[in-house]
C-alpha positions in Angstrom: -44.8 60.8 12.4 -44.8 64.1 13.8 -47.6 66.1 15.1 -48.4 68.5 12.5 -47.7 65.4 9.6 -50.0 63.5 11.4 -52.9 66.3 11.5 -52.7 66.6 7.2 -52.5 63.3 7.1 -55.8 62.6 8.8 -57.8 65.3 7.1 -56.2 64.1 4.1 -58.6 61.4 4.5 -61.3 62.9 6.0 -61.5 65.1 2.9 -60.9 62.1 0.5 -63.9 60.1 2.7 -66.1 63.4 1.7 -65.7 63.4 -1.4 -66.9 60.0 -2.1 -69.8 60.3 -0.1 -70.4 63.7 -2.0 -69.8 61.5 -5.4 -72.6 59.4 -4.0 -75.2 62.1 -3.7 -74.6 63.3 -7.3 -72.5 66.7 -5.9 -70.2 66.4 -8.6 -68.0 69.4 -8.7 -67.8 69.4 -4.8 -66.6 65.6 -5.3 -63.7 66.9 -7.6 -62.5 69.7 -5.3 -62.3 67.7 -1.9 -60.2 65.1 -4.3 -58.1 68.0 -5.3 -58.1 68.8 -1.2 -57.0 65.4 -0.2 -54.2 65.0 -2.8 -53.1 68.6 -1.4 -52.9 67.8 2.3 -51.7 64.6 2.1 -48.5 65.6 -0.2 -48.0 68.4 2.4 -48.6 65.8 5.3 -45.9 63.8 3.7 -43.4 66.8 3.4 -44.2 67.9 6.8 -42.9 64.5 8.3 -39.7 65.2 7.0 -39.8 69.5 8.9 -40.4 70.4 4.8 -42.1 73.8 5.1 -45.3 72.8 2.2 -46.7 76.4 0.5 -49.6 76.8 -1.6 -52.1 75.1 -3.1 -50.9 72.8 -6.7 -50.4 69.5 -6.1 -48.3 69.5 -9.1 -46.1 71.8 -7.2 -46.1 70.1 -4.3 -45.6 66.9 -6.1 -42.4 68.6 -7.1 -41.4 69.5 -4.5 -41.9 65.7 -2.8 -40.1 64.2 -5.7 -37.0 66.8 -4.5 -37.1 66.1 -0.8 -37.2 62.1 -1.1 -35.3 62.2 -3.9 -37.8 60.3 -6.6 -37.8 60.5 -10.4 -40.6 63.1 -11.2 -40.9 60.3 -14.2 -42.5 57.9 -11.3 -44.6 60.7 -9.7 -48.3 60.6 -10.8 -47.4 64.0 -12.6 -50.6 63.8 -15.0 -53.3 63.5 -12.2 -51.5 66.0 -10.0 -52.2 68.7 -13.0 -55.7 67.3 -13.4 -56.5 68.0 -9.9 -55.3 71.0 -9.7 -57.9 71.9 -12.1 -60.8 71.4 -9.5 -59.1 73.8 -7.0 -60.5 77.0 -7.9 -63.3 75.7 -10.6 -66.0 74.7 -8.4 -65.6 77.4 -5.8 -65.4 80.4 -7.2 -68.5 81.4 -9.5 -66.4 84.1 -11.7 -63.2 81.6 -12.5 -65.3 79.1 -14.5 -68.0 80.4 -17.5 -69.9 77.3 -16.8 -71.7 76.8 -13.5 -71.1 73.6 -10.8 -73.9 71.8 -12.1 -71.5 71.1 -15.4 -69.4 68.8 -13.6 -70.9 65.3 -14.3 -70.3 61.9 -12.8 -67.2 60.9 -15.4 -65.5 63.9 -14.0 -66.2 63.4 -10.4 -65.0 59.3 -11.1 -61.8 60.9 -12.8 -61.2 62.9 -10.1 -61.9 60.5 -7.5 -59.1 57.8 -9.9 -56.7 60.4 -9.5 -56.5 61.4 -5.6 -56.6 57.5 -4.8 -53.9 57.0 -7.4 -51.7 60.2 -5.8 -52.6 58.5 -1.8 -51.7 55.3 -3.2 -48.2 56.7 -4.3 -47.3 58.5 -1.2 -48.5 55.5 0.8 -46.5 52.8 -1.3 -43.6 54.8 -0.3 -41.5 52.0 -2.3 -40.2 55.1 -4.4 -38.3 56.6 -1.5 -34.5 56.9 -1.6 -34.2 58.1 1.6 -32.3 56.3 4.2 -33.8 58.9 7.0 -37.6 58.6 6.2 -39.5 57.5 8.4 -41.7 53.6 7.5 -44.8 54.5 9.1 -44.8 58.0 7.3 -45.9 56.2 3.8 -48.3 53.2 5.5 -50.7 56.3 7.8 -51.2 58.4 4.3 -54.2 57.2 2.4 
């Protein structure tokens, strides 16, 4: 794994290991946007092992993308959570693109978000999808 994979792969889960410990002080909508921030960074740490230039910030993009580059069927891709996650992106950060406040987020979402980054690591990390002759093994076993 390259260098620059290797660095989104390891805040991939740093930011997954922070959002369960923010689940288990009741931070709800914090939870749900490091889930949506691992998801994120480890789809891009997955693109960059392969010199794929990731841009912006929807995993469902960036799931897209993935399915492209290692040449899966977006009909295996975790396509549902991916557009579920990108929910929690700009909701619990920015005050004026939500009518409701943080607080509003409650444990079922957090838990829902939580399902769905695991589920999305799990599927980069299974790496069993992969039609690629050129990828390289340890890419799929260091994300998640």
């Amino acid at each position: 794994m390259n260098a620059q994979a290797e660095r989104w792969s390891r805040q991939a889960a740093d930011d997954l290991d922070t959002a369960i410990a923010l689940h288990g002080l009741a931070r709800y909508g914090p939870c749900a946007f490091f889930c949506q921030q691992a998801a994120e960074k480890a789809l891009k740490a997955a693109l960059y092992t392969v010199n794929e230039r990731p841009w912006g910030h929807s995993i469902s993009a960036l799931l897209d993308q993935y399915c492209v580059v290692f040449q899966v069927d977006v009909l295996d891709a975790p396509q549902v959570e991916a557009v579920a996650l990108d929910e929690h992106y700009m909701r619990p950060r920015y005050p004026d693109a939500r009518t409701d406040i943080e607080s509003d987020y409650d444990q079922e979402t957090a838990e829902e978000a939580l399902r769905h980054a695991h589920l999305i690591l799990s599927f980069l990390k299974d790496g069993s999808h992969h039609a690629r002759e050129d990828t390289d093994d340890e890419t799929a076993s260091s994300l998640g």
